[in-house]
C-alpha positions as CSV (number, residue, x, y, z in Angstrom):
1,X,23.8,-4.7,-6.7
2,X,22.2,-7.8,-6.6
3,X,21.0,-9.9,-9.7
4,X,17.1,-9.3,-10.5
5,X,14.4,-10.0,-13.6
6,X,12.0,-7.4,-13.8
7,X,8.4,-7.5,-15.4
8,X,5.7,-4.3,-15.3
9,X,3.3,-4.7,-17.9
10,X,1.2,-2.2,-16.8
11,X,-0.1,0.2,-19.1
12,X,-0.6,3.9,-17.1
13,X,-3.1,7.0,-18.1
14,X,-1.8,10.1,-16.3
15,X,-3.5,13.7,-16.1
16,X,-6.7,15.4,-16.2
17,X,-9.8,13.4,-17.9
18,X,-8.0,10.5,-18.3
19,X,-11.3,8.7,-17.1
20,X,-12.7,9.6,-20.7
21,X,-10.1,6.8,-21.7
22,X,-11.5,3.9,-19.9
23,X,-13.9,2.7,-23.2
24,X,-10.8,2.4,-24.8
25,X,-8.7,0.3,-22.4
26,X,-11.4,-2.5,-22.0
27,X,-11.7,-4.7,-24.3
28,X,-14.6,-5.0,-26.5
29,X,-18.1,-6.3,-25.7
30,X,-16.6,-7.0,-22.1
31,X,-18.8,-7.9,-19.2
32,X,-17.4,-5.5,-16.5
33,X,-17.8,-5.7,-12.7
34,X,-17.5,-2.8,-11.4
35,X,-15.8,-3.2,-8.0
36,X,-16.0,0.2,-5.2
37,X,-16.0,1.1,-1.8
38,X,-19.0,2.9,0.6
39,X,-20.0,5.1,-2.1
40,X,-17.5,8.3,-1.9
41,X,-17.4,7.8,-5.1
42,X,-20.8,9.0,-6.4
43,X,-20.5,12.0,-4.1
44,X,-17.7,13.3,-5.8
45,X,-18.9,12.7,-9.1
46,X,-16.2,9.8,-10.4
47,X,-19.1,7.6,-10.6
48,X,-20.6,9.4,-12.9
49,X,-17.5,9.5,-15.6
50,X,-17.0,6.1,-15.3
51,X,-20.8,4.9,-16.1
52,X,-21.1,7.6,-18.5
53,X,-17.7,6.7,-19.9
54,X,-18.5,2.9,-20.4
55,X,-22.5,3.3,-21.1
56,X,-22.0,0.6,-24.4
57,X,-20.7,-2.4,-21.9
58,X,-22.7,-4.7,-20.1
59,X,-22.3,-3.5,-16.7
60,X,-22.6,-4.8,-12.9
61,X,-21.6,-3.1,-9.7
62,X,-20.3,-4.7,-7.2
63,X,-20.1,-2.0,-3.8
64,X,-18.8,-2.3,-0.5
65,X,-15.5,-3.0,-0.2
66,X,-13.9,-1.8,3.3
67,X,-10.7,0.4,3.7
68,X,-9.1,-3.2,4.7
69,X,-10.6,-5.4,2.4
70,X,-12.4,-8.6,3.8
71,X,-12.1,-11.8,2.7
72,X,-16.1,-12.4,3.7
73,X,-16.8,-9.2,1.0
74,X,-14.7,-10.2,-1.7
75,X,-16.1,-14.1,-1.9
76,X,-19.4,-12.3,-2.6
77,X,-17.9,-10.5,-5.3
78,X,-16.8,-14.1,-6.7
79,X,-19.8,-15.4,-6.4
80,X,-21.3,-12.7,-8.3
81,X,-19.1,-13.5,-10.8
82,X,-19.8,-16.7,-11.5
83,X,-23.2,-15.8,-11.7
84,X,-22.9,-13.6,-14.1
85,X,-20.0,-14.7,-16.2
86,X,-18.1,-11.6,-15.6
87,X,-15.1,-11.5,-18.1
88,X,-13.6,-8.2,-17.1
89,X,-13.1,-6.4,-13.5
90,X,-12.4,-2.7,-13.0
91,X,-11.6,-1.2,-9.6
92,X,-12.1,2.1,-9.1
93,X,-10.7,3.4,-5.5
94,X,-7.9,3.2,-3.7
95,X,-5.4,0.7,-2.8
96,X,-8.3,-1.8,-0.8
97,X,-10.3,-1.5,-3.8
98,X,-7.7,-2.8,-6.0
99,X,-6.6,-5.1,-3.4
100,X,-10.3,-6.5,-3.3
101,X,-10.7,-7.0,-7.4
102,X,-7.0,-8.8,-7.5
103,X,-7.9,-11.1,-5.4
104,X,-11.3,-11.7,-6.5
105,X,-9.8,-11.8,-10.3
106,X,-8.0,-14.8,-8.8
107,X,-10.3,-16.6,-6.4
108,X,-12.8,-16.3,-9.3
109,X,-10.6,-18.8,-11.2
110,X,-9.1,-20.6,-8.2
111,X,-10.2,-24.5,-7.3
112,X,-10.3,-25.5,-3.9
113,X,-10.4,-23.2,-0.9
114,X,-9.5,-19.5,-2.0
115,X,-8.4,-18.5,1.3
116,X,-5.4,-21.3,0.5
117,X,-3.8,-18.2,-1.8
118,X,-3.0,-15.8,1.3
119,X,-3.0,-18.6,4.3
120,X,-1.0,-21.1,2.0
121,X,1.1,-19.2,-0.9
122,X,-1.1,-21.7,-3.3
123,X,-0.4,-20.9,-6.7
124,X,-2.5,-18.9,-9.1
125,X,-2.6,-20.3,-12.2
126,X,-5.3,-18.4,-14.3
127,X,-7.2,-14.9,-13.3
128,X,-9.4,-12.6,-14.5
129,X,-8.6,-9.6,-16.6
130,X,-8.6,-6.3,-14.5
131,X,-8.2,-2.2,-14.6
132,X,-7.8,0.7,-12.2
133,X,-9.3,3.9,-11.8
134,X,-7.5,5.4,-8.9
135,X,-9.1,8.0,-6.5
136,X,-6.8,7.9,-3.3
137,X,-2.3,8.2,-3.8
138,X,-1.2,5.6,-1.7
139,X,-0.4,2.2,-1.8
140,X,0.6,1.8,-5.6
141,X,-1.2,-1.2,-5.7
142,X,-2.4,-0.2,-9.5
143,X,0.6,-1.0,-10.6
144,X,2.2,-3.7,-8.9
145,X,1.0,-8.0,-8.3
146,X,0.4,-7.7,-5.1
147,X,-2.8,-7.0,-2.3
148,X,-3.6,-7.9,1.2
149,X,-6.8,-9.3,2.5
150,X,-8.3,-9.4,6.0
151,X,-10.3,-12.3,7.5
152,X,-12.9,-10.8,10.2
153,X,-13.9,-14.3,11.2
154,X,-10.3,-15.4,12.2
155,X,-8.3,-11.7,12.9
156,X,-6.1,-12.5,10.0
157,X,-4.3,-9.9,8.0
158,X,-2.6,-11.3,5.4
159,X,-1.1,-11.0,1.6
160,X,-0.4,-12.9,-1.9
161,X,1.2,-11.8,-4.6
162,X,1.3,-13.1,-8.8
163,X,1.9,-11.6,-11.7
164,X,-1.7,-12.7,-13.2
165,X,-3.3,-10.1,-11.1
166,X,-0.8,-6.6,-12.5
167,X,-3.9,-4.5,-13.8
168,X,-3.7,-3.9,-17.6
169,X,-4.1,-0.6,-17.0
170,X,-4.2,2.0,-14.3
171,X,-6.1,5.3,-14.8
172,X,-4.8,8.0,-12.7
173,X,-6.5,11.7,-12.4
174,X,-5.0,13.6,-9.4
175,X,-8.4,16.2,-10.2
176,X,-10.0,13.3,-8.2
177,X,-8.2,13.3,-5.1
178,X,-9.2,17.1,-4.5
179,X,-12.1,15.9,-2.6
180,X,-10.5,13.3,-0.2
181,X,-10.8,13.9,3.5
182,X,-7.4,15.4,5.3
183,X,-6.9,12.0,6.8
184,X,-7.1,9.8,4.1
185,X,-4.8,11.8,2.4
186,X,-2.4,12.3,4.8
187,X,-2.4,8.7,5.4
188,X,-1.5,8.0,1.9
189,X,1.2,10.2,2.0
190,X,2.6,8.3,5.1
191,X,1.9,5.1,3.1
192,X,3.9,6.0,0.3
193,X,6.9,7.4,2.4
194,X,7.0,4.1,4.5
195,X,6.9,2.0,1.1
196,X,10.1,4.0,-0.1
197,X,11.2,3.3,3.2
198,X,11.0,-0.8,3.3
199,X,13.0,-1.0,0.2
200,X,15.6,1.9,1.1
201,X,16.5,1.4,5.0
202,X,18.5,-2.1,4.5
203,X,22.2,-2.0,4.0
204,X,23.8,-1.3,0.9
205,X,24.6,-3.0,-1.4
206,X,25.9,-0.3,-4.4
207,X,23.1,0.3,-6.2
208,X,23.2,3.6,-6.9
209,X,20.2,4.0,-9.1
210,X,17.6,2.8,-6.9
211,X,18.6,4.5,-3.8
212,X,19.0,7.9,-6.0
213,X,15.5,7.6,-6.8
214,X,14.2,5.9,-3.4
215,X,16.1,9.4,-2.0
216,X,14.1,11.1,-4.5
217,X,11.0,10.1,-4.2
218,X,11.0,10.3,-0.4
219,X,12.4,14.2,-0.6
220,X,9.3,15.1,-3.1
221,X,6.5,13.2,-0.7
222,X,8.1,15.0,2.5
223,X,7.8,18.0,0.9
224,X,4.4,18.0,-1.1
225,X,2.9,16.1,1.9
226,X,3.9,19.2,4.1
227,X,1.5,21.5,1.4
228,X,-1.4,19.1,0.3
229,X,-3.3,19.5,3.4
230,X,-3.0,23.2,3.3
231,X,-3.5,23.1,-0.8
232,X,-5.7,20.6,-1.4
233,X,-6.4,21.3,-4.7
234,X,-3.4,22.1,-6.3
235,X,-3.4,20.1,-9.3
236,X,0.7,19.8,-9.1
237,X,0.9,19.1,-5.6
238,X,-1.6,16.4,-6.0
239,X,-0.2,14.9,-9.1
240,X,3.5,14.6,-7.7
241,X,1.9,13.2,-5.1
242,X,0.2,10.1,-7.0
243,X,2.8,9.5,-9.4
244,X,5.3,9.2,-6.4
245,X,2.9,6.8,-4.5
246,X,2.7,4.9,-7.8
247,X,6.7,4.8,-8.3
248,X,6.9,3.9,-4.5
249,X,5.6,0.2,-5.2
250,X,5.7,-0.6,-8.8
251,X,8.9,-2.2,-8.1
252,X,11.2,-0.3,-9.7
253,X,13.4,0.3,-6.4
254,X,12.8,-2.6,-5.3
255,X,15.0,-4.7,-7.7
256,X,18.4,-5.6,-6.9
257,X,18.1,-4.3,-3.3
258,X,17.5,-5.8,-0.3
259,X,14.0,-5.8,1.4
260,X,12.4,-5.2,4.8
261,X,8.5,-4.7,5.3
262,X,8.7,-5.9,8.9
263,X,6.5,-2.8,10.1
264,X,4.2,-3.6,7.5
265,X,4.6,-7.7,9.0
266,X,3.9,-6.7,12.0
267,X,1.4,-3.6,11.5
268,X,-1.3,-6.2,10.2
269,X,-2.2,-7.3,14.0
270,X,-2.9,-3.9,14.2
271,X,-5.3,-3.6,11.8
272,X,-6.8,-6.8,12.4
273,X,-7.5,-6.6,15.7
274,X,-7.8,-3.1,16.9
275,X,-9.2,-1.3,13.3
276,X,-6.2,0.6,12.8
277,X,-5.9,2.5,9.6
278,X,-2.6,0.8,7.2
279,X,-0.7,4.1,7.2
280,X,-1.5,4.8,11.0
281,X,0.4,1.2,12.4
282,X,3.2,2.3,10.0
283,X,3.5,5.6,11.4
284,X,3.6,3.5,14.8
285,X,6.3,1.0,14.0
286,X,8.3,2.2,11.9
287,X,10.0,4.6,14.2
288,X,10.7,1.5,16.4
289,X,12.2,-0.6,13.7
290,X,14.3,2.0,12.8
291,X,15.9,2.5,16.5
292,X,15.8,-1.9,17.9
293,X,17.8,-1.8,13.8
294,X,19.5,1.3,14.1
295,X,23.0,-0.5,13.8
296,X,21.9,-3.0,11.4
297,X,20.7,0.5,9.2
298,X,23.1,2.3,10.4
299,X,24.4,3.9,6.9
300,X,21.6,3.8,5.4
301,X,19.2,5.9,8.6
302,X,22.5,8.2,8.4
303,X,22.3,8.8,4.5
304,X,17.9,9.3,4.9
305,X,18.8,12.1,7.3
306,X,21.4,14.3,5.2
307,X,19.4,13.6,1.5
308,X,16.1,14.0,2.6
309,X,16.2,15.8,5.8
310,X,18.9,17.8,5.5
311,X,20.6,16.7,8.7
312,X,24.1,17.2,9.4
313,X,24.9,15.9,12.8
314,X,28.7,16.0,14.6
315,X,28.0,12.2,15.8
316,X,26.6,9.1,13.7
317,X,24.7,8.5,16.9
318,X,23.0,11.9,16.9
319,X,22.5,11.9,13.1
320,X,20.8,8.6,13.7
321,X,19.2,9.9,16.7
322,X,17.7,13.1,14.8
323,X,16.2,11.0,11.9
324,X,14.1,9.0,13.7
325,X,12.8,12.1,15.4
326,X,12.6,13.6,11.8
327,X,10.9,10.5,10.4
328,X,8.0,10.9,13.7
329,X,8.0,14.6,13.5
330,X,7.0,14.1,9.7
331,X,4.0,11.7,10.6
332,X,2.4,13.9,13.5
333,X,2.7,16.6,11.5
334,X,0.5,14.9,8.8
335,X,-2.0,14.5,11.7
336,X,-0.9,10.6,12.8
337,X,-0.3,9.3,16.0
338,X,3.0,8.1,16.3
339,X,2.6,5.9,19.8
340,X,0.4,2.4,20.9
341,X,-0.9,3.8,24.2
342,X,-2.4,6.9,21.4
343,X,-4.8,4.3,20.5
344,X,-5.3,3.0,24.1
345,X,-3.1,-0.1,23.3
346,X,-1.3,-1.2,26.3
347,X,1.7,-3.5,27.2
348,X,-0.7,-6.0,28.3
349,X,-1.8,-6.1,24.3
350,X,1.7,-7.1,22.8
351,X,1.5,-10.6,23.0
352,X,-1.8,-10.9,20.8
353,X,-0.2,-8.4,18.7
354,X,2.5,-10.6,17.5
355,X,1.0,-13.9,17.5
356,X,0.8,-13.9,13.7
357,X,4.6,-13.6,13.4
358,X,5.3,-16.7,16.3
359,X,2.1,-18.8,14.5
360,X,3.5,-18.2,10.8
361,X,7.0,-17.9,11.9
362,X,7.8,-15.4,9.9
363,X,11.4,-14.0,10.4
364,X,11.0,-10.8,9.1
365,X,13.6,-7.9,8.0
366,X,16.1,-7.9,5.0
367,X,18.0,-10.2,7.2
368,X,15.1,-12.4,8.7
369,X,16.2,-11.5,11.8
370,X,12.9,-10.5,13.1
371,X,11.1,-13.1,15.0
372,X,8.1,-13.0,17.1
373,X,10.5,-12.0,20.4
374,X,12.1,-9.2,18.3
375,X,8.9,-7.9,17.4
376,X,7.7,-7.8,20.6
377,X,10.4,-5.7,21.6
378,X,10.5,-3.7,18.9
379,X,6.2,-2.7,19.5
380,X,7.3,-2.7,23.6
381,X,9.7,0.6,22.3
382,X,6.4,2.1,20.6
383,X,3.9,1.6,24.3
């Protein structure tokens, strides 16, 4: 296992009605910005808690944000504000939403060029206080330092990460996911599987207690995600469901373990310039990572099929084989496209595709053997 130093301060409210608890876990006579998406919220009545929940703060809203955040929509946030010398931010939503309010909890405090935090790395040295009121299990991104931010103007995809923006507190109610569409929730499912996997499918390095519980976690999403779309409102499907998406990047099985996140690298051209959905360029790349890899993974892809997929092959080569197709099978039967040419994207698109990894020069994979020819090659497997 290799050495690590590991911080979460984040404090978590889990179950049914927590959202009565959000008076008490802002502080005081706060000025809150209120930070949401298109509105799904007051449909399904979480609006409604919330304001009625905090009636005795000053309160602003703040609406709008996109299912990949925009760089455009969050400085308006900031300048809002400014304007109104907001002291406190709450997100309620899903991972964008969050996303949105960490970075505008930093860009609000940020002097010079905020864009400078994802283009540059530039450090963040003060940020607004922030909470989370979850309504989608995906990204984890309530309890982790971390977002991603899109640029329309330029086609830019990209992320930041400091522990000034880790929400004080993360609300999570899996009554509140009961009314998400099929697709969003199978695309969190997907998410969260594919965030086990970047910090799982590596090589090994003996530690036992992370990949037990990376194994773990993976087993329960495969098989709740097999039932939520079928149950959608059974409560304990849907809470193993968000607690496992929040365990999935909080960064406990991250530490001591080689990382990957090369389909995530390379899924944000996908986004960026063709729309796609996070979990939806995941479900395309991954598969493909996982076979231009396979040798690099090789115990590891081997060890994903017998724990969670309860393959026992004669060969390595046809257990490695049959996990892939397990790993696809898994996504298309959550109701994602697994293939480029799904979405009409041809051949003829790849070299746009991985431009941001030959202009950033990003060498991607727990090895950094992942350059812009690789990834090519490895989105050429996925046409």
């Amino acid at each position: 296992m290799n050495n690590f130093e590991f911080y979460n301060p984040v404090k978590v409210v889990f179950g049914k009605g927590s959202i009565s608890r959000l008076a008490a876990l802002i502080p005081h006579k706060s000025k809150v910005l209120l930070v949401y998406g298109g509105g799904s919220i007051k449909r399904n009545g979480i609006y409604t808690q919330v304001i009625e929940t905090l009636k005795s703060f000053d309160l602003i809203e703040f609406s709008g944000i996109e299912a990949n955040p925009h760089y455009e929509t969050c400085m308006d946030a900031v300048k809002l504000v400014k304007e109104q010398a907001v002291d406190f931010l709450l997100a309620v939503g899903g991972g964008s939403v969050i996303d949105a309010t960490k970075f505008i909890a930093a860009a609000a405090c940020f002097e010079g060029e905020p864009w400078e935090i994802l283009s540059k790395g530039a450090e963040i040295k003060k940020a607004l206080p922030l909470g989370a009121v979850i309504t989608l299990a995906a990204t984890g991104s309530e309890m982790n330092e971390r977002a991603v931010i899109s640029r329309v103007s330029t086609k830019e995809k990209l992320n930041f990460a400091s522990p000034l923006v880790f929400p004080q507190f993360a609300v999570l109610d899996p009554e509140v996911t009961y009314s998400l569409p099929a697709k969003q929730t199978a695309n969190g499912v997907v998410d969260s599987f594919i965030h086990v996997i970047e910090q799982y499918l590596t090589y090994p390095v003996q530690a036992k207690v992370q990949d037990a519980f990376a194994e773990s976690l993976m087993k329960i999403i495969v098989e709740e995600g097999l039932k939520v779309l079928d149950h959608p409102h059974d409560y304990e499907i849907r809470a193993n469901l968000m607690w496992a998406a929040t365990n999935a990047l909080n960064g406990w099985i991250g530490q001591g373990v080689p990382q990957d996140w090369s389909s995530h690298r390379i899924g944000y051209a996908l986004t960026a310039q063709f729309g796609l959905d996070h979990a939806e360029t995941l479900a395309v790349i991954l598969p493909g990572v996982m076979t231009y890899m396979q040798k690099a993974k090789e115990e590891k892809i081997i060890r994903l099929g017998e724990v969670v997929f309860n393959l026992q092959e004669t060969t390595k080569e046809k257990q490695i084989f049959q996990t892939i197709a397990a790993c696809e099978e898994f996504f298309r039967k959550m109701g994602l496209k697994t293939r480029l040419h799904e979405y009409g994207i041809t051949e003829g698109d790849l070299n746009i595709l991985v431009e941001p990894v030959r202009q950033m020069n990003w060498k991607l994979g727990e090895q950094g053997n992942i350059n812009w020819e690789v990834a090519r090659e490895i989105l050429l497997l996925r046409v």
